[in-house]
C-alpha positions in Angstrom: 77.9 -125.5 32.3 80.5 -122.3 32.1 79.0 -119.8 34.6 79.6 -116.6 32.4 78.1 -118.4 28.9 75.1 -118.5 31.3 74.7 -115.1 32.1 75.3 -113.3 28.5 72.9 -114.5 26.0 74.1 -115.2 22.6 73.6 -112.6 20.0 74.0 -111.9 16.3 76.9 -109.9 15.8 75.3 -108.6 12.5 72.0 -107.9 14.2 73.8 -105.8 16.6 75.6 -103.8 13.8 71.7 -103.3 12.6 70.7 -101.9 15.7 73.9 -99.7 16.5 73.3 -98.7 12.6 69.9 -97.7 13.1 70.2 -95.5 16.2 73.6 -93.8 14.1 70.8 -92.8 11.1 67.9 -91.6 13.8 70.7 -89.3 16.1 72.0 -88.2 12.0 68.0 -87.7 10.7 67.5 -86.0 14.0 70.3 -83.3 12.9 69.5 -82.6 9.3 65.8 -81.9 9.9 66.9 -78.1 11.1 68.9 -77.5 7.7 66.1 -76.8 4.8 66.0 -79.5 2.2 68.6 -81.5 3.5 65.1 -82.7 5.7 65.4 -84.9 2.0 68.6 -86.2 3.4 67.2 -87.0 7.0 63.8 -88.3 6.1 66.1 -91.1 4.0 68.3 -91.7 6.7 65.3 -92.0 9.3 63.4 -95.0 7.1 66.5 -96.8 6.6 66.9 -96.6 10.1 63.5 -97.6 10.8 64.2 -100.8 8.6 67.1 -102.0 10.0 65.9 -101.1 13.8 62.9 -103.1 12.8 65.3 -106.1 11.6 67.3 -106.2 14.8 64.1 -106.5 16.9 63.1 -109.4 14.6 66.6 -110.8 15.8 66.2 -109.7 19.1 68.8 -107.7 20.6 68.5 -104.1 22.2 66.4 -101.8 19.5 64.9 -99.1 20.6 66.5 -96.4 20.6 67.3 -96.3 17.2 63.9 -96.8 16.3 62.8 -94.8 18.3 65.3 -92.0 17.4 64.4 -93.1 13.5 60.2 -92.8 13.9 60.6 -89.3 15.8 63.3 -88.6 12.5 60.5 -89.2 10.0 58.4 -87.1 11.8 60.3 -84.3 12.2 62.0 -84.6 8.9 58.7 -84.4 7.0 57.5 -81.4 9.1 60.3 -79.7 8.8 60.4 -80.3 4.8 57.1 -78.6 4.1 57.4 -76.0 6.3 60.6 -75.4 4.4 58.5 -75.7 1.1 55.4 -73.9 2.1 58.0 -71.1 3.4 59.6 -70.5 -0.2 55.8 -71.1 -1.8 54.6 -67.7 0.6 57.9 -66.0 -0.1 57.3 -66.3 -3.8 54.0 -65.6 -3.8 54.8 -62.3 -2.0 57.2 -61.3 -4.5 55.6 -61.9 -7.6 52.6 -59.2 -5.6 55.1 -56.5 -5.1 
């Protein structure tokens, strides 16, 4: 037996490409939660990344990160969104008083 086929385990190419894919859309889902309703944008971005982190683990390669980056996405994406929301509710509300 080849000494270096030993050492590397064998690996889906494609299942990598999911994982490198999922930590791209948590690191992008983690920069449009700070722009307003592009959250919208970032909250997609963070479940699709979810999905595909959560098929590379299935495969088993390297994951977590991207999940990981992807979950805290969701979270912070859906804050942000309705603070966003409930920002331009009080705004409006103030306006229509005055």
């Amino acid at each position: 037996m080849d000494e270096t086929s030993a050492q590397t385990p064998t690996t889906d190419p494609k299942a990598q490409g999911k994982a490198t894919a999922s930590l791209v859309l948590g690191i992008i889902s983690l920069a449009l939660a700070w722009f307003g309703y592009s959250a919208i944008a970032g909250l997609i971005c963070a479940v699709i990344g979810t999905v595909l982190g959560n098929t590379a683990k299935k495969a088993g390669v390297p994951y977590k990160a991207g999940f990981v980056c992807s979950i805290i996405g969701i979270v912070l994406n859906s804050v942000c969104f309705v603070a966003c929301v409930l920002f331009v509710a009080v705004i409006g509300t103030a306006a229509a008083l005055y």
